[in-house]
N, C-alpha and C positions, 0 to 999 in steps of 0.2 A: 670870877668866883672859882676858887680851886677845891676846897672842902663842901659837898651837901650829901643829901639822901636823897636819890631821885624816886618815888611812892608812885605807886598805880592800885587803885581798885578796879575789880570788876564785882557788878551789884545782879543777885538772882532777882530782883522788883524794883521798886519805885521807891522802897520805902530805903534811904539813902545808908541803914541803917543794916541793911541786909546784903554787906560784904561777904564774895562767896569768893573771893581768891585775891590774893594780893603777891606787889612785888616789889622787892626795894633794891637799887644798884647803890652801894656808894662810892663816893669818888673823893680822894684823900690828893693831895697836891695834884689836882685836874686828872686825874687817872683813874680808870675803873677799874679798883679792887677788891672788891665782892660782891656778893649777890644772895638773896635768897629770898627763894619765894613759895607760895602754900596757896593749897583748895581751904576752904574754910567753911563750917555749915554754920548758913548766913540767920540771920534774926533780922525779921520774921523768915523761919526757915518754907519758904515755897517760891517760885519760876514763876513769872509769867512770860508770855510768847516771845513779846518785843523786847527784853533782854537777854531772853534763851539764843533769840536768832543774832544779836550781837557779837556776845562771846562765844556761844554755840556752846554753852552748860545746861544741865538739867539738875533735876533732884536726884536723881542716880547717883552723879559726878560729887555731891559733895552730903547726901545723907549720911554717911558716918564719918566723916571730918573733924577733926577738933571745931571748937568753938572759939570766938575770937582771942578772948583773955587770953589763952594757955598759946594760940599762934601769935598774937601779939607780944608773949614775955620772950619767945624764941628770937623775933625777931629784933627783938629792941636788945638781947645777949649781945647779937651780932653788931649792932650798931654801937654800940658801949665800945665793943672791942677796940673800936676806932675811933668816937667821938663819947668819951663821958659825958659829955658835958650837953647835951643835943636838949636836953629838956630845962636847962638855962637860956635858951635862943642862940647860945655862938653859932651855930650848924644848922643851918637852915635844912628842910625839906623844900623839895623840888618835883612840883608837875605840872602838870599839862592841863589847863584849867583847873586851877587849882581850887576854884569855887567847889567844883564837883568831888576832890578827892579831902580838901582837908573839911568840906561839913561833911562828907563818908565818916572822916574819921571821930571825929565832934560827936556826928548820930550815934556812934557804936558805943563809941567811953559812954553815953549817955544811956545808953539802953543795958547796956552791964553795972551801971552804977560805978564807974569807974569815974577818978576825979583827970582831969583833962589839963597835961600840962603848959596848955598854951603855948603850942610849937610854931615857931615861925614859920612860915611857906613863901615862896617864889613862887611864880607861876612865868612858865613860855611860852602862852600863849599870849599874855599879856604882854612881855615882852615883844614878843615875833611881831603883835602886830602895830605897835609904834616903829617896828623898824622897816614893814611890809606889810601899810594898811590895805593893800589892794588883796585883791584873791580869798583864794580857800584858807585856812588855817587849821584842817585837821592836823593830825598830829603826825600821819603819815606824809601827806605832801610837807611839812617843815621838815621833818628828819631829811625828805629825798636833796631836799634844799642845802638841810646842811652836810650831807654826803653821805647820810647813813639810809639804807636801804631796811625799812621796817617790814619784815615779809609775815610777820602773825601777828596784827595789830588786831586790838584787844583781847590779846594774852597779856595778864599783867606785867609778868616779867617782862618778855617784849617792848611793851608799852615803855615801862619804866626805864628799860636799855634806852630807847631812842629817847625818853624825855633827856636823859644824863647824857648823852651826845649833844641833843641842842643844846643848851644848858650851860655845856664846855665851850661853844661858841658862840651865843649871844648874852651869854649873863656877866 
């Protein structure tokens, strides 16, 4: 796969729908060239503990944030720049248990009332582990695997760098 979007969330709760930072790397003939990524005040906008100590955000970090819609149309600018066509399915998204980031993204369209263009997804974990059922499969131990050293794992962008690393060698 030389063309995707590699997506990461990170969620202030439980509620899949309360995206409070996101990051997209894309990769245009197997090469990482671009990136951008944003704080976002999440819906339902409130932390709880065991997400806080995750990513180590608060309500401080992201109380006067844009809200998804308006980070989401910046984001998809950038993505157009390189792939029109991404909401046809040619250009996949790409991450790292993908269960978790593309219903994030499911929940949100839904909770803004936004219509949902049924983007295709990859996932590397799925992949990594037909290729290496045995072990851990966080996202940090694959990237060390595939020689990318993730040092701020679950910073989105982070995240999203190393998912587009694995990505470039196993997909």
């Amino acid at each position: 796969m030389k063309d995707f979007v590699a997506i990461d969330f990170e969620t202030a709760n439980f509620e899949q729908s309360s995206i409070c930072s996101m990051g997209i790397v894309i990769v245009k003939d197997g090469e990482l060239v671009d990136n951008f990524y944003s704080l976002v005040r999440p819906i339902p906008n409130y932390y709880n503990e065991t997400c806080s100590s995750v990513n180590g955000m608060c309500y401080d970090d992201t109380c006067a944030e844009r809200e998804f819609p308006e980070v989401w149309a910046e984001a998809q600018r950038k993505i157009h720049e390189y792939f029109p066509y991404i909401e046809a399915g040619e250009v996949p998204f790409v991450a790292h248990n993908k269960a978790f980031d593309e219903n994030c993204l499911k929940a949100v369209f839904r909770a803004y009332d936004i219509a949902y263009p049924d983007y295709k997804f990859d996932c590397t974990l799925l992949k990594f582990r037909k290729v290496w059922p045995e072990g851990h499969h966080n996202l940090d131990i694959i990237a060390g695997y595939c020689g990318y050293d993730l040092e701020n794992h679950h910073h989105a962008l982070a995240d999203a760098e190393a998912c587009a690393w694995i990505a470039r060698e196993i997909l």
